[in-house]
C-alpha atoms as a printed R data frame, in Angstrom:
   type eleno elety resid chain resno       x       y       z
1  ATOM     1    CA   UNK     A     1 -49.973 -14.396 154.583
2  ATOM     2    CA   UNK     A     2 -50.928 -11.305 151.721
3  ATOM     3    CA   UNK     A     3 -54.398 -10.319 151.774
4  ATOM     4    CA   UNK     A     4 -56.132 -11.108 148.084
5  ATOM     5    CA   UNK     A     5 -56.833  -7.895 146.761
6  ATOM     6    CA   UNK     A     6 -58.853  -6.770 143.754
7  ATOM     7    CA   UNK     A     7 -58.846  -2.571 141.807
8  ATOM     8    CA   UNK     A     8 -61.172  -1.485 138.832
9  ATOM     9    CA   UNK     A     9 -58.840  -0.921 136.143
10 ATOM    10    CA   UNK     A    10 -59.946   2.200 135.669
11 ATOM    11    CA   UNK     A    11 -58.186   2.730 139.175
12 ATOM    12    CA   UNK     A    12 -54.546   1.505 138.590
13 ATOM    13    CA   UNK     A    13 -51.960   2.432 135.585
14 ATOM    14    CA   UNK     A    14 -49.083   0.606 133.597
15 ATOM    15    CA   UNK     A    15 -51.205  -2.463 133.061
16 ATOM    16    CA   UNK     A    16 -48.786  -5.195 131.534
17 ATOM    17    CA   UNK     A    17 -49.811  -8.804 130.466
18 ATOM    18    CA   UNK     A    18 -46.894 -10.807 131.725
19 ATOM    19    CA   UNK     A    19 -49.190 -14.290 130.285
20 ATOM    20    CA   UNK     A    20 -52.210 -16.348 130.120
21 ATOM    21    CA   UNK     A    21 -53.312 -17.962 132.965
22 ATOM    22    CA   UNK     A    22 -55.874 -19.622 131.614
23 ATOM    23    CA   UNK     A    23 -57.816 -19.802 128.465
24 ATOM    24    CA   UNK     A    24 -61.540 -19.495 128.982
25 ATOM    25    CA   UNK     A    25 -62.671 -19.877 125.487
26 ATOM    26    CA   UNK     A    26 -61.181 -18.238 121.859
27 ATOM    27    CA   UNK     A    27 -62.642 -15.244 122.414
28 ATOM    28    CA   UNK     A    28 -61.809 -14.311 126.152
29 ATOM    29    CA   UNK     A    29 -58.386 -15.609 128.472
30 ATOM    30    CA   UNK     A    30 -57.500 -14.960 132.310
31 ATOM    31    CA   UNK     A    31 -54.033 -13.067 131.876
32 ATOM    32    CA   UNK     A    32 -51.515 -12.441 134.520
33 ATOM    33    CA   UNK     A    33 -50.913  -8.919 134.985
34 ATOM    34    CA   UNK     A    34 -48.735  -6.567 136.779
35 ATOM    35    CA   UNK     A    35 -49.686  -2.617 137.647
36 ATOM    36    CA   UNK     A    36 -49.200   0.156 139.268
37 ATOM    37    CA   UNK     A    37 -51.265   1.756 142.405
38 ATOM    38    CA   UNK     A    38 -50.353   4.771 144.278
39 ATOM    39    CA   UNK     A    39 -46.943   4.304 143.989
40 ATOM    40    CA   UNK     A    40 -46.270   0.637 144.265
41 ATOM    41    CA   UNK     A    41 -46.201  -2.759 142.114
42 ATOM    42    CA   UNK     A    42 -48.749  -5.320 142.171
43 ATOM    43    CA   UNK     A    43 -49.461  -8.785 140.241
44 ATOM    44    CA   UNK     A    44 -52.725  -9.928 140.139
45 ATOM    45    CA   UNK     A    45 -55.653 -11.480 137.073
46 ATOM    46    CA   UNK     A    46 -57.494  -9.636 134.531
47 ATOM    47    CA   UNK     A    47 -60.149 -11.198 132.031
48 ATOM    48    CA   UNK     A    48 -59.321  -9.877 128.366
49 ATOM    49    CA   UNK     A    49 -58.840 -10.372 124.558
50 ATOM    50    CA   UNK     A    50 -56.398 -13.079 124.217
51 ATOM    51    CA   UNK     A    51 -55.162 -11.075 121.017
52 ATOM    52    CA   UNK     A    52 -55.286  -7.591 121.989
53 ATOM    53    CA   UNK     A    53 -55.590  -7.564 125.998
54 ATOM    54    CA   UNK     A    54 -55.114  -3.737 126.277
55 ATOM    55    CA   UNK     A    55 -57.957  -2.879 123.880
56 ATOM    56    CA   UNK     A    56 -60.887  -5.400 125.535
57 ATOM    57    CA   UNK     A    57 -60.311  -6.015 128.994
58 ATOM    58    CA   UNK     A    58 -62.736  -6.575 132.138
59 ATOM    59    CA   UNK     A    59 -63.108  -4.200 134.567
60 ATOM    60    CA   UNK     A    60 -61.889  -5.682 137.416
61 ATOM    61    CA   UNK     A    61 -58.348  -7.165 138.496
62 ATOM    62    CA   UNK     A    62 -58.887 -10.040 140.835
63 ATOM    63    CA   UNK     A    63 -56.363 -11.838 143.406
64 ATOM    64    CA   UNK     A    64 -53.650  -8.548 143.531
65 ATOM    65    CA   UNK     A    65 -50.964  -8.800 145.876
66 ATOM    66    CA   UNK     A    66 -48.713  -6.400 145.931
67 ATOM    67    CA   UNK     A    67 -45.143  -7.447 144.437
């Protein structure tokens, strides 16, 4: 079993929203999202925008595992 892990975005590169996971209210969505770190793929969750995800995002990608 993969260890759950979590990286600052600030930390990891080639962000892509795949899709929302879930919608918390109009303003704000948990999206699906797969990155890069030090070489190698990982999907994990990101809180952000549901209309423009890559301009306001959290800070933090939760429950990464590495693809």
């Amino acid at each position: 079993m993969n260890t759950l892990l979590q990286f600052n975005t600030a930390d990891v590169s080639n962000i892509d929203f795949v899709s929302i996971a879930d919608r918390v209210d109009s303003n704000w969505a948990d999206w699906e999202v797969n990155f890069e770190h030090n070489g190698k793929t990982y999907v994990g969750f990101l809180g952000a925008c549901p209309f423009h995800p890559e301009d306001m995002h959290g800070d933090e990608i939760i429950e990464a595992e590495e693809l």
